[in-house]
Backbone as JSON, one array per atom type, in Angstrom:
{
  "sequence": "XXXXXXXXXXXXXXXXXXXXXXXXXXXXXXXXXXXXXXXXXXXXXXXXXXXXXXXXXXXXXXXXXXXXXXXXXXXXXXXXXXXXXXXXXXXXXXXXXXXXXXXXXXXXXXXXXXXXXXXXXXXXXXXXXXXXXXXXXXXXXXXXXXXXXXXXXXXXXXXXXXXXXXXXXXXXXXXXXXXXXXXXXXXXXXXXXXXXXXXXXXXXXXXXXXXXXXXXXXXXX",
  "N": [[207.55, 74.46, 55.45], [209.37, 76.23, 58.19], [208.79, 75.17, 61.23], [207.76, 76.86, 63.84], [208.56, 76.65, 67.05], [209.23, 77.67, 69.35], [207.03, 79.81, 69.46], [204.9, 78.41, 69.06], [205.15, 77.19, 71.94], [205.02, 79.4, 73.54], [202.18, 79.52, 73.07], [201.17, 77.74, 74.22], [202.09, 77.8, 76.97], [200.78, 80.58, 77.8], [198.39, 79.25, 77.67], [198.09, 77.47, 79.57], [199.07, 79.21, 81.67], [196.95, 80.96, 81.45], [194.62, 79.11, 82.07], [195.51, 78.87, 84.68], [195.07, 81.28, 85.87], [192.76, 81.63, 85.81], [191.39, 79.8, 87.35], [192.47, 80.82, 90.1], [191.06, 82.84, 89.54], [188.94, 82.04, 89.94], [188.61, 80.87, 92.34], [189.13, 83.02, 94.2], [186.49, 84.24, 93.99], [184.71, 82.54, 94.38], [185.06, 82.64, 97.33], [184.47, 84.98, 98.11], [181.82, 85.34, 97.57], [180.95, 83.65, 99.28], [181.97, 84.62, 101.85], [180.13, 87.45, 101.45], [177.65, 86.5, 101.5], [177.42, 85.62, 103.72], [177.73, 87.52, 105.49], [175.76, 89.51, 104.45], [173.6, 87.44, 105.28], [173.82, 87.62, 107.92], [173.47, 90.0, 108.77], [170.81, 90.67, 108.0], [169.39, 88.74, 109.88], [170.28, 89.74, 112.55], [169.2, 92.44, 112.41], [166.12, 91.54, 112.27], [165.99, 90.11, 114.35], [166.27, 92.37, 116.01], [164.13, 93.44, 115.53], [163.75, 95.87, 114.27], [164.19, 98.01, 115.9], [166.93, 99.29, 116.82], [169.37, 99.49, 114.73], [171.95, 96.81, 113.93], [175.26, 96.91, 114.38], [178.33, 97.33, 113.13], [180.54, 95.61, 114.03], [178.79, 93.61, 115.48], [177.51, 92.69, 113.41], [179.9, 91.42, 111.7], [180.66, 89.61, 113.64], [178.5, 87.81, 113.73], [179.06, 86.3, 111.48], [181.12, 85.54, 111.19], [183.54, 86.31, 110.83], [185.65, 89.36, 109.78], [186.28, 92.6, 110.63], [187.84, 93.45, 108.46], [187.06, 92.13, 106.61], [184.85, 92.63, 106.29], [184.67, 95.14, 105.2], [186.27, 94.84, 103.05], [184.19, 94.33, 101.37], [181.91, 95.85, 101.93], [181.51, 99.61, 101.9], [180.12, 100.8, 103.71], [177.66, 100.2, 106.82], [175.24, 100.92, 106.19], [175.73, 100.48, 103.19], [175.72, 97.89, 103.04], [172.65, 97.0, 103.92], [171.75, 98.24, 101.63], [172.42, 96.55, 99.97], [171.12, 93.94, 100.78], [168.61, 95.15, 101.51], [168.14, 95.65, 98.02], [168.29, 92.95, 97.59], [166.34, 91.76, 98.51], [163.98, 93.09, 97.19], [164.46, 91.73, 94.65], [163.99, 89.18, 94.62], [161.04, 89.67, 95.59], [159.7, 90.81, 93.5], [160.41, 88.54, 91.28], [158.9, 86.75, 92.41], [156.49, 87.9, 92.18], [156.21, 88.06, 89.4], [155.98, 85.19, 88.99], [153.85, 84.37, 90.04], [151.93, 86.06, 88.68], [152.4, 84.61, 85.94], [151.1, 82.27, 86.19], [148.46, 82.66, 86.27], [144.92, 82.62, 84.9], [143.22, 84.68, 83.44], [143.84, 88.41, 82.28], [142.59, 89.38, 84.31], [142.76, 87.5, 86.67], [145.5, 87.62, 86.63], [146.14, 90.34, 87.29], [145.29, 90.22, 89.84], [146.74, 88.15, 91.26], [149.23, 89.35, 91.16], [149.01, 91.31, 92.66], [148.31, 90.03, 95.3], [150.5, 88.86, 95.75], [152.46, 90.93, 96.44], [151.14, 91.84, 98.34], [151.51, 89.81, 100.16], [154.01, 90.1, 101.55], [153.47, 90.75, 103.84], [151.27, 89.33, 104.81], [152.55, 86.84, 105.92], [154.12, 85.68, 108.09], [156.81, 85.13, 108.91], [158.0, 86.74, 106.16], [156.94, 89.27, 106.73], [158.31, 89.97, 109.06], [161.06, 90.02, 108.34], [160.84, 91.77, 106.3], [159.75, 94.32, 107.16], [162.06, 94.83, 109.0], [164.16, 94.76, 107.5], [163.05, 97.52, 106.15], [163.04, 99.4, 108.3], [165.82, 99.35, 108.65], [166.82, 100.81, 106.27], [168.45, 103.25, 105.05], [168.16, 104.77, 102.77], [169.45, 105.12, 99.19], [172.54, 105.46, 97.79], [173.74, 108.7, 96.75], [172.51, 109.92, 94.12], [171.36, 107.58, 93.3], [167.95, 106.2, 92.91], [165.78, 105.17, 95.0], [165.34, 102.44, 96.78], [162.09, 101.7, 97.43], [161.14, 102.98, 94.41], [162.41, 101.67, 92.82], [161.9, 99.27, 93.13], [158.91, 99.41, 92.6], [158.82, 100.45, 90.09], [159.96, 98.27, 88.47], [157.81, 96.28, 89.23], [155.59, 97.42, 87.72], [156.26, 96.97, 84.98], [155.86, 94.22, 84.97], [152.81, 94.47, 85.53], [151.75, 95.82, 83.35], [150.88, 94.41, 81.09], [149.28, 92.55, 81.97], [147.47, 95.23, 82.34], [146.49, 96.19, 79.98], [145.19, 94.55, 78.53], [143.45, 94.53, 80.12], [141.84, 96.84, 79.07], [143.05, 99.51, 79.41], [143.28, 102.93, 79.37], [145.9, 104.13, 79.41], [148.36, 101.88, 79.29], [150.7, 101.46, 80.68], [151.31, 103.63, 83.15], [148.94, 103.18, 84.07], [149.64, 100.63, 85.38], [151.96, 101.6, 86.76], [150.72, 102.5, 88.75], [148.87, 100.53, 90.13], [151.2, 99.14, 90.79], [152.21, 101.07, 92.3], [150.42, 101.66, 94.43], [149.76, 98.9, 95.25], [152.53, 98.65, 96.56], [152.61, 100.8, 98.57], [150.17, 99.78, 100.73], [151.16, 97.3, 101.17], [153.26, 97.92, 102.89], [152.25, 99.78, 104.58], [150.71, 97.89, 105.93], [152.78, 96.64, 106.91], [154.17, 98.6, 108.67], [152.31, 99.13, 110.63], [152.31, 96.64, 112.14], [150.33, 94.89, 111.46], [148.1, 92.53, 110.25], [147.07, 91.98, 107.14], [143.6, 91.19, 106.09], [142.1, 88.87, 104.4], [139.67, 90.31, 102.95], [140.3, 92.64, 102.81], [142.36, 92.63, 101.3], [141.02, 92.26, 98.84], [139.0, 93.92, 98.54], [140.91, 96.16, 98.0], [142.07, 94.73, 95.37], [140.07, 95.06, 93.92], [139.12, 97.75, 93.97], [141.74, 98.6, 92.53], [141.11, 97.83, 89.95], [138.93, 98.54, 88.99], [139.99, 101.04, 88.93], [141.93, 100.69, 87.02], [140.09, 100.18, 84.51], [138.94, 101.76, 83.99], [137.6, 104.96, 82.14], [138.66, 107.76, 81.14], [137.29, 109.89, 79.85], [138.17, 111.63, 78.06], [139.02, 113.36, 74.9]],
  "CA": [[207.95, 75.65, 56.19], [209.99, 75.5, 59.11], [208.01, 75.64, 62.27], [208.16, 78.1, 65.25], [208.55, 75.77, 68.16], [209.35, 78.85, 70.32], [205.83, 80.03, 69.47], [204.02, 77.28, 70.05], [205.44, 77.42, 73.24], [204.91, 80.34, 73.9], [201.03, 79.98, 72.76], [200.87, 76.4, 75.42], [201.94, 78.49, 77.94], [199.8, 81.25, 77.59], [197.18, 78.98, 77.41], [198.61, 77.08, 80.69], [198.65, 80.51, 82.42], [195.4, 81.34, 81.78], [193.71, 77.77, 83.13], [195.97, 79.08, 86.23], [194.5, 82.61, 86.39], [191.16, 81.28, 85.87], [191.09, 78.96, 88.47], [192.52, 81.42, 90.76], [189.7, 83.9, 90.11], [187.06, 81.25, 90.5], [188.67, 80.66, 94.07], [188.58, 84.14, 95.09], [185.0, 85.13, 93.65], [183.82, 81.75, 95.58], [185.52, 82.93, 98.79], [183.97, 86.81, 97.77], [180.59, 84.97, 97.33], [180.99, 82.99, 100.4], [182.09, 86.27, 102.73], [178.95, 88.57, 101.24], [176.11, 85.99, 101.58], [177.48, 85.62, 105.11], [177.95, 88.87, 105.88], [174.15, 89.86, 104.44], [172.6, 86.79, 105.99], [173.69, 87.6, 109.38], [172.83, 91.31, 109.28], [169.57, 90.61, 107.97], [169.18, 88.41, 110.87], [170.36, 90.69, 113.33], [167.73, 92.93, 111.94], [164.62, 90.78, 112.23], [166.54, 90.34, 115.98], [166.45, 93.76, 116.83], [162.97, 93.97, 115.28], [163.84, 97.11, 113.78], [164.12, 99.45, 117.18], [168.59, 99.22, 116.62], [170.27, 98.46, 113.92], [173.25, 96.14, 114.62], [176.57, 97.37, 115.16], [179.26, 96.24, 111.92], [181.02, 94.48, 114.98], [177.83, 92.68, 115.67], [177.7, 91.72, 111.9], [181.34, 90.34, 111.32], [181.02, 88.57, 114.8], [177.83, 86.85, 113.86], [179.02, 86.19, 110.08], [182.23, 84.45, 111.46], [184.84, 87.59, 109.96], [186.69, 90.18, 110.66], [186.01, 94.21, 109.95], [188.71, 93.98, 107.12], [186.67, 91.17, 106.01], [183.46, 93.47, 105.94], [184.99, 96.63, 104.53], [186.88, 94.52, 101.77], [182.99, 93.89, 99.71], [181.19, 97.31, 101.66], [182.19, 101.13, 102.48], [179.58, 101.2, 105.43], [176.84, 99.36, 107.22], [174.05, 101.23, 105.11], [175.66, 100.01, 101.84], [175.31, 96.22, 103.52], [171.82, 97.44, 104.1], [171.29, 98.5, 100.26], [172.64, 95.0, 98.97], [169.57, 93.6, 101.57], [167.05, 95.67, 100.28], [167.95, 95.27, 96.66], [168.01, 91.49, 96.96], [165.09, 91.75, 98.32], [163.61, 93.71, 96.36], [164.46, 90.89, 93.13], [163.17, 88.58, 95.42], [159.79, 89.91, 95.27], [159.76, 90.64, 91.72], [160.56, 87.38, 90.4], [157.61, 85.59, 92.62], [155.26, 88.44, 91.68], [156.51, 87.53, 87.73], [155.67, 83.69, 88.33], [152.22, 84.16, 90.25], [151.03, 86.26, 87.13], [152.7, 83.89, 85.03], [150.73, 81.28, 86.55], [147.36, 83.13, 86.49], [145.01, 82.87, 83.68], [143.22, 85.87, 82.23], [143.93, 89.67, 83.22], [142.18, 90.13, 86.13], [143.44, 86.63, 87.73], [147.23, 88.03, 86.44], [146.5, 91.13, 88.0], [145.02, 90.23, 90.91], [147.71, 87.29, 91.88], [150.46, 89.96, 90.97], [148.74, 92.32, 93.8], [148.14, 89.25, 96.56], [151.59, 88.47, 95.66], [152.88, 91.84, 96.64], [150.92, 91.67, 100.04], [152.05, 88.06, 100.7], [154.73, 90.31, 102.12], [152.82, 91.73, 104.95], [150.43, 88.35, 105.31], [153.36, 85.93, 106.24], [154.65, 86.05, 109.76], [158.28, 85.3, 108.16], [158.59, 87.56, 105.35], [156.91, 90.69, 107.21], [159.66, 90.31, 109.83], [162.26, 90.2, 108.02], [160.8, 93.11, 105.51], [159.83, 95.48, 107.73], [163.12, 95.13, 109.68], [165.3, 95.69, 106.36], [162.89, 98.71, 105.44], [163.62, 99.84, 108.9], [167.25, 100.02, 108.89], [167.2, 101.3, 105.7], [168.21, 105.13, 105.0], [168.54, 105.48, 101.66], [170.25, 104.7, 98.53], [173.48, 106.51, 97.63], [173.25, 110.19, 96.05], [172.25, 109.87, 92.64], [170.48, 106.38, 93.08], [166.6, 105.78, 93.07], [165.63, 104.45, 96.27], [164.58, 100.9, 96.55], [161.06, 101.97, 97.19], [161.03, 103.42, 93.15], [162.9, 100.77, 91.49], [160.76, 97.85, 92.87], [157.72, 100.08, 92.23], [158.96, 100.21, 88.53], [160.11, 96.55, 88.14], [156.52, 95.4, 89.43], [155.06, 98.13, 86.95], [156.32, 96.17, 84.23], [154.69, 93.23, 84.92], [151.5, 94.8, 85.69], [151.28, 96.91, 82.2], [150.3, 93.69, 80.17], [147.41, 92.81, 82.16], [146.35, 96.73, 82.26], [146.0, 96.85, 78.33], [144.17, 93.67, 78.21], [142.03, 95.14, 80.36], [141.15, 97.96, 78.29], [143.7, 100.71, 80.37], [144.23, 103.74, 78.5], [147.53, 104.58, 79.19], [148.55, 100.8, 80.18], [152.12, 101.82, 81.49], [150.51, 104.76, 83.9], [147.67, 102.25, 85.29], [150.44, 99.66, 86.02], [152.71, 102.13, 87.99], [149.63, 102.98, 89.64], [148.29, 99.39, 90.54], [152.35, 98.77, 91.66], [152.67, 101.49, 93.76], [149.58, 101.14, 95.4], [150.36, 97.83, 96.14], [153.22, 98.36, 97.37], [152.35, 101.19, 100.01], [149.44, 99.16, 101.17], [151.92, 96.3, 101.81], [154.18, 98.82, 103.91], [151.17, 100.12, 105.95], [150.58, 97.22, 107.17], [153.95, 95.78, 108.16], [154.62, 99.21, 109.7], [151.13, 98.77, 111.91], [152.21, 95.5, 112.63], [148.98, 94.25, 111.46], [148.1, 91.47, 109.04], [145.57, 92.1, 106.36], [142.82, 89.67, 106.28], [141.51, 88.65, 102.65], [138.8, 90.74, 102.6], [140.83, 93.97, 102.72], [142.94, 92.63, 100.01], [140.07, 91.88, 97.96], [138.62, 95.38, 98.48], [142.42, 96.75, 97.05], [142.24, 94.75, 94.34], [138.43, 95.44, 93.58], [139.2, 99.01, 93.64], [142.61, 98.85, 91.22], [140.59, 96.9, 89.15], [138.25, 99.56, 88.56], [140.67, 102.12, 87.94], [142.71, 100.34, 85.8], [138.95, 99.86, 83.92], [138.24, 103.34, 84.08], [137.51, 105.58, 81.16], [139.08, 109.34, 81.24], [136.3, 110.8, 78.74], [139.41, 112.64, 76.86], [138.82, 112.77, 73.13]],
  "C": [[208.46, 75.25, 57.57], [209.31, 76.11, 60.37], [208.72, 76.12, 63.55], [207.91, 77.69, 66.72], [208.44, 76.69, 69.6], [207.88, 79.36, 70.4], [204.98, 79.22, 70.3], [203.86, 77.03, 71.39], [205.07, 78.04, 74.12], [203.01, 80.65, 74.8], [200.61, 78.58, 74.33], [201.33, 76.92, 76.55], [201.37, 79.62, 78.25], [198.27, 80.3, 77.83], [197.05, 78.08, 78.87], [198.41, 78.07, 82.14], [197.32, 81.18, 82.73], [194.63, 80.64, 82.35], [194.28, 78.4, 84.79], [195.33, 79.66, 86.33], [192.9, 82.43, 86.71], [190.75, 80.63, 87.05], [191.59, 79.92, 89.73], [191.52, 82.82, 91.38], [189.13, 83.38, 90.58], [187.38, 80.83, 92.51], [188.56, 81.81, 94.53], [187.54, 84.64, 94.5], [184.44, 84.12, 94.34], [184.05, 82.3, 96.69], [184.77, 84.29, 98.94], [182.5, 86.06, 98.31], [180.62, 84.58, 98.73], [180.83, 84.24, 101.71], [180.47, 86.75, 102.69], [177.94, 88.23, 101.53], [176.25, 86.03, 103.18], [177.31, 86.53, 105.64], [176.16, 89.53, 106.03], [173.24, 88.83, 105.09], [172.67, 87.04, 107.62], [173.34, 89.27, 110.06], [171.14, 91.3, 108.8], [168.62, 89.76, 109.28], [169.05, 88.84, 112.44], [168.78, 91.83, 113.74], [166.57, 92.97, 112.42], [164.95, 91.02, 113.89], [165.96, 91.44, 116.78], [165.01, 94.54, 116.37], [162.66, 95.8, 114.7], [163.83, 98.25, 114.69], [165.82, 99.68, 116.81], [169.16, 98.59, 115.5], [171.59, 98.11, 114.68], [174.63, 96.94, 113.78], [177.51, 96.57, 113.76], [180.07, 95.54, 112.66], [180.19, 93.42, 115.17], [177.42, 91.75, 113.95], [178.66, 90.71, 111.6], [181.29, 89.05, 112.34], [180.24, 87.42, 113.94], [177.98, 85.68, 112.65], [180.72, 85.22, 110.82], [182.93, 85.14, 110.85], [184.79, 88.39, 110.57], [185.9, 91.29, 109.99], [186.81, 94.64, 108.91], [187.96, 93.41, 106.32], [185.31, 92.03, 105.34], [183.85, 94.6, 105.06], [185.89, 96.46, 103.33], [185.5, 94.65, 100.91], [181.93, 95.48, 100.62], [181.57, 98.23, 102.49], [181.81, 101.21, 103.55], [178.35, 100.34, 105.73], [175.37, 99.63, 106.21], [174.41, 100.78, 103.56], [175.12, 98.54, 102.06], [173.63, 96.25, 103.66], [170.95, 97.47, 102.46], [171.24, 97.21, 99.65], [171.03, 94.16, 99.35], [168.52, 93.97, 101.06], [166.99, 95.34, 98.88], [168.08, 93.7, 96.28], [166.5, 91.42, 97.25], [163.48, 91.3, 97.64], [162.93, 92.83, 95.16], [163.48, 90.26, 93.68], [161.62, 88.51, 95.23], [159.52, 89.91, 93.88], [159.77, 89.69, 91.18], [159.45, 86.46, 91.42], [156.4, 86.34, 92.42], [155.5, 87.72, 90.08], [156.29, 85.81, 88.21], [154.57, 83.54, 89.1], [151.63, 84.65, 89.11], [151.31, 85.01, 86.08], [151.4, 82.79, 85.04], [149.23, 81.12, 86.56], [146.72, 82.74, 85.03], [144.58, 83.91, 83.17], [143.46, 87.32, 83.14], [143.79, 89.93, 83.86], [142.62, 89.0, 87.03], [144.86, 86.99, 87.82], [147.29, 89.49, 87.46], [146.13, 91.18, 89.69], [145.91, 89.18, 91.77], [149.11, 88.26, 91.95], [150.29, 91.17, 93.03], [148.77, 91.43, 95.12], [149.68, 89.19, 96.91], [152.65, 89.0, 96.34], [152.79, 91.89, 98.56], [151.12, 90.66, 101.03], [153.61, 88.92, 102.12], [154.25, 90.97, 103.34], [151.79, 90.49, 105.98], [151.6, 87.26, 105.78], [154.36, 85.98, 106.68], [155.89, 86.36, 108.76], [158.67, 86.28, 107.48], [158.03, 88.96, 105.98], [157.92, 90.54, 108.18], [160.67, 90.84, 109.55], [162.09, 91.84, 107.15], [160.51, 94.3, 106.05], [161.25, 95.8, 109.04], [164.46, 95.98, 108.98], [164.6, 97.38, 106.08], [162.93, 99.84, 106.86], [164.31, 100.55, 109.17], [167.3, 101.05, 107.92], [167.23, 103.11, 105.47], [168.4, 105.48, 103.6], [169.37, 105.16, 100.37], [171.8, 105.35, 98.28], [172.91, 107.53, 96.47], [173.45, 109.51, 94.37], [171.24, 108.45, 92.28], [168.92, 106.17, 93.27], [166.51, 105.28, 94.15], [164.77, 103.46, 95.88], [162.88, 100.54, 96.63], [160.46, 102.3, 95.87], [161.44, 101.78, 92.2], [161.97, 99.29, 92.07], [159.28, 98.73, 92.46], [157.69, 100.01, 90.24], [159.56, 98.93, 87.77], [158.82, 96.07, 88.3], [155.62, 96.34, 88.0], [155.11, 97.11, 85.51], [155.97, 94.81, 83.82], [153.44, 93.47, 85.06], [151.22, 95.41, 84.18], [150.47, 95.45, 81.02], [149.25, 93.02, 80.62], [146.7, 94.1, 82.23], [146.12, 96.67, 81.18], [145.21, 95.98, 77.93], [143.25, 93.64, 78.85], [141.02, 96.68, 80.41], [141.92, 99.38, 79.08], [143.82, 101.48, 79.53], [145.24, 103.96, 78.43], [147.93, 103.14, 79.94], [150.02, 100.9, 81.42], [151.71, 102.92, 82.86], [149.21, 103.59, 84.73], [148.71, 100.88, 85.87], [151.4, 100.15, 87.01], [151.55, 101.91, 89.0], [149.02, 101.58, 90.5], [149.57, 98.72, 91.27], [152.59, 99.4, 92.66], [151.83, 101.77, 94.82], [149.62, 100.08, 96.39], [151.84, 97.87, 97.08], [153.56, 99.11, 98.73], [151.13, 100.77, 100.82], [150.32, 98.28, 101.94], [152.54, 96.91, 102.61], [153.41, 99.48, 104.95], [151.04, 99.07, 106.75], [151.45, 96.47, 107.78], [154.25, 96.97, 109.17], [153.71, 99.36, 110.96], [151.37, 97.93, 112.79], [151.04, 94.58, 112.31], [148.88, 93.25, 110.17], [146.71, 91.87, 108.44], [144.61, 90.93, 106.0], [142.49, 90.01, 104.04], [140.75, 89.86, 102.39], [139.71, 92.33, 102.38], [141.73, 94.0, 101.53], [141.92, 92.61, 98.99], [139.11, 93.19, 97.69], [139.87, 96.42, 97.78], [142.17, 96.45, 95.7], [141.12, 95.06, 93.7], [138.66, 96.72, 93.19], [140.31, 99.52, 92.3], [141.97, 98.57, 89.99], [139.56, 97.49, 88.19], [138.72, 100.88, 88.28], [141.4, 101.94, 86.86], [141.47, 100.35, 84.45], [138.38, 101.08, 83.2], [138.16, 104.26, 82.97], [137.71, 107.08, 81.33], [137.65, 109.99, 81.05], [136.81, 111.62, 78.0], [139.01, 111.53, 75.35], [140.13, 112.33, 73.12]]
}
């Protein structure tokens, strides 16, 4: 059969074109990447700065980030969305070192009780209460229709808490794990907004007490 040289051609440049395009995204999603981390590391810095009495100024952001205000308003609409990205890294942040202290724990009550220290680690360590009560500060809010970042880490930590509540006899294990997350996590917010550091013993009285509700028997048939 007589071959379609034109094709082939066609298909090696196509396939030429695309190594281009590709490599052209991967340079502007590095340069994107590059911008945004800058951008959020230097308003989170600001932040901690301003100790949460002012938030900084999206001039005071771009300056400190080394960009411009086209540069800022190319990856967010307004200073509170830059704000949201902050909180919701956060946010993971926490989540994924509460998920590898339980991991790390061994039976239910060490899983649930490393998941809860874990939580308040954010309130016991100069560093991370700075910075967290500066982001929860600024923050005002998610956009209309979104959960606020207070809910969705409350229900990300939930989910790690529900499989030590059932192995330790919880009736409703999903319902005693919100409950043991969002405890923890307005405990941890009392005391960065006090300013105060919780000593052991006050954690150890938290988890003593979850520990016994999660335990707890309704008396419903």
């Amino acid at each position: 059969m007589p071959s379609d040289k034109g094709a082939e051609g066609r298909r090696a440049g196509r396939t030429l074109a695309d190594r281009a395009v590709r490599r052209r995204v991967a340079a502007v999603e590095e340069v994107a990447e590059s911008d945004v981390r800058a951008l959020m590391d230097a308003g989170l810095a600001l932040m901690v700065e301003g100790n949460g009495r002012r938030g900084p100024r999206v001039a005071d952001i771009v300056a400190a980030a080394g960009l411009s205000n086209d540069s800022f308003y190319r990856y967010f609409a307004s200073k509170d969305e830059l704000v949201e990205a902050i909180v919701d890294q956060g946010a993971r942040t926490v989540v994924s070192y509460v998920r590898h202290r339980i991991a790390g724990a061994g039976d239910p009550e060490g899983q649930l009780r490393a998941g809860v220290e874990a939580v308040m680690k954010q309130a016991t360590d100069a560093g991370l209460a700075s910075k967290t009560r500066a982001v929860l500060s600024n923050s005002t809010g998610l956009s209309p229709g979104e959960p606020h970042a207070s809910v969705v880490l409350v229900e990300s930590l939930a989910e790690l808490f529900t499989a030590p509540a059932a192995a330790l006899g919880a009736e409703d294990p999903q319902h005693a794990a919100r409950t043991v997350a969002g405890a923890s996590v307005n405990a941890m917010q009392f005391y960065l907004f006090k300013a105060q550091v919780p000593a052991d013993a006050d954690i150890d009285r938290l988890v003593t007490f979850l520990l016994a509700g999660v335990r707890a028997r309704t008396g419903a048939a």
